[in-house]
N, C-alpha and C positions, 0 to 999 in steps of 0.2 A: 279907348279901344285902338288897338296898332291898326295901321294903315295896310293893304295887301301891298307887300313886294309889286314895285312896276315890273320884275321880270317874268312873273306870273300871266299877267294882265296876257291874255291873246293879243298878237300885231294887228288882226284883222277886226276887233274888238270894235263894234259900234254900239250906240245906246240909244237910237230911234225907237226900238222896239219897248223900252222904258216909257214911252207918254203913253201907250196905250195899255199899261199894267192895270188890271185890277185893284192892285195895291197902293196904285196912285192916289186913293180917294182914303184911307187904309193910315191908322196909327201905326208909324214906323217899331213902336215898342213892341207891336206882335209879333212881328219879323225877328225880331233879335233880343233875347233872353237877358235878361236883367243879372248882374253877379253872383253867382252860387245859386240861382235857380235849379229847382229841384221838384221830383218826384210828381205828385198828381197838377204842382203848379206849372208847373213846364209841359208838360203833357195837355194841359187844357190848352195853354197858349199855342205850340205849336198844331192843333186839333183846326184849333181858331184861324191860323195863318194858312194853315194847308185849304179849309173853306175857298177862303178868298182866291187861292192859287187854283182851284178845282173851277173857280169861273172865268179863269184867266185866257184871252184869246193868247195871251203870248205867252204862256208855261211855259213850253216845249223851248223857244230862243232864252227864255231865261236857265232853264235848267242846262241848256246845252252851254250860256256862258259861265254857271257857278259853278260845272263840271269842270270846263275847258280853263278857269282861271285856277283853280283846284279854292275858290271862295270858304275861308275857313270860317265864316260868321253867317249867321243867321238862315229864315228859311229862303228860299231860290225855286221857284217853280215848283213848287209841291215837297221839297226835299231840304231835311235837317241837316245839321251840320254833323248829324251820326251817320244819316243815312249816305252822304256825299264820303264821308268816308270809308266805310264799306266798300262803297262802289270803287273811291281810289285803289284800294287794295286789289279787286280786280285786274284793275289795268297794268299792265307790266308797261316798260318803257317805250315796248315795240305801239303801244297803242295809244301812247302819249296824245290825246284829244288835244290838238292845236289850233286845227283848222275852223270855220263855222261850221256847223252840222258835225263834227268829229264827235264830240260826247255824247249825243244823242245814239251816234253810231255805234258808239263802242260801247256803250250801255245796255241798246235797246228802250225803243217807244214802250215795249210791253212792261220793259223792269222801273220803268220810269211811270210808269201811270198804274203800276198795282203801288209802288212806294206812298207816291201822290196822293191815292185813295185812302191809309191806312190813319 
């Protein structure tokens, strides 16, 4: 699997809020789709990983870092790698999510936790 671009990566980028994931305890294979995964198999998995993000105290800083790195792989706080891109399309450059709390912003908590639920 490619490595994300370091230019990606936010400057202000911290990973404290990683020891207290839910997903910490959490087979990393549910997060991230096995090669040409498809249709109702994928769909269950991601079903499965969003669970564990829906109990997650730190959703919201993981979503706002898989937004803000634009993270092309796996799930992030309740959110696919379809549904992060949707969202990029939103965003025009002017709203370019860099800062902490930026993607949450330019998202919205609301579009961000009916995604999460689904």
């Amino acid at each position: 699997m490619p490595q994300q671009p370091l230019a990606q990566v936010p400057m202000d980028a911290t990973w404290d809020w990683q020891e207290h994931g839910a997903c910490r305890d959490a087979d990393t294979a549910l997060f991230f789709h096995p090669q040409n995964e498809r249709g109702s198999s994928r769909l269950r998995r991601d079903r499965a990983a969003k669970s564990v993000c829906g109990r997650c105290e730190v959703r919201l800083e993981c979503a706002d870092y898989a937004i803000r790195a634009r993270e092309p792989y796996g799930v992030w706080g309740g959110l696919t790698e379809e549904e992060r891109e949707h969202l990029y399309v939103r965003l025009t450059s002017r709203d370019s999510a860099r800062d902490r709390g930026d993607g949450i912003l330019a998202v919205g908590v609301e579009t961000l936790n009916r995604l999460a639920a689904q």
